[in-house]
C-alpha positions, 0 to 999 in steps of 0.5 A: 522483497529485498530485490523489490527494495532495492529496485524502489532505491535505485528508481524511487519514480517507479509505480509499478515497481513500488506497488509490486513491493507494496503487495510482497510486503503484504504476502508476507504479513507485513501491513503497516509497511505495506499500508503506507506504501500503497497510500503513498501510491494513492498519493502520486497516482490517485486513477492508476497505480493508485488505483490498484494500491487502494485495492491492495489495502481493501485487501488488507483490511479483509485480512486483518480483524475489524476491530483492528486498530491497524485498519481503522487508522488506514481507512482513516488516512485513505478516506482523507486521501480519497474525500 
């Protein structure tokens, strides 16, 4: 993960590199961190890295329980984002 930060740093307009970071944030169980990545993700990029950023945080949410507020604030925030 820190090289993967470091990459994002050096060249924040790098997709891919951000949403690889996005789904090593999330292996490692950090959500919140990686929620937020991939909505900017969805942002920037809505049909392609977005695309595949939405999905991680389908993933997540599987993950996480469902009453979870972590996942009903995320949902929340993509759905805006989406709709």
């Amino acid at each position: 993960v820190p090289q993967l930060c470091q990459a994002v740093a050096a060249d924040p307009k790098n997709l891919d590199v951000q949403l690889q970071l996005a789904k090593a944030l999330a292996g490692q169980a950090q959500y919140e961190e990686s929620l937020d990545l991939c909505l900017k993700l969805v942002e920037q990029d809505r049909a392609g890295f977005g695309e595949q950023a939405r999905q991680v945080m389908i993933d997540i949410f599987h993950v996480l329980p469902k009453d979870s507020e972590v996942t009903r604030t995320y949902r929340r925030r993509l759905s805006s984002l989406l709709f």
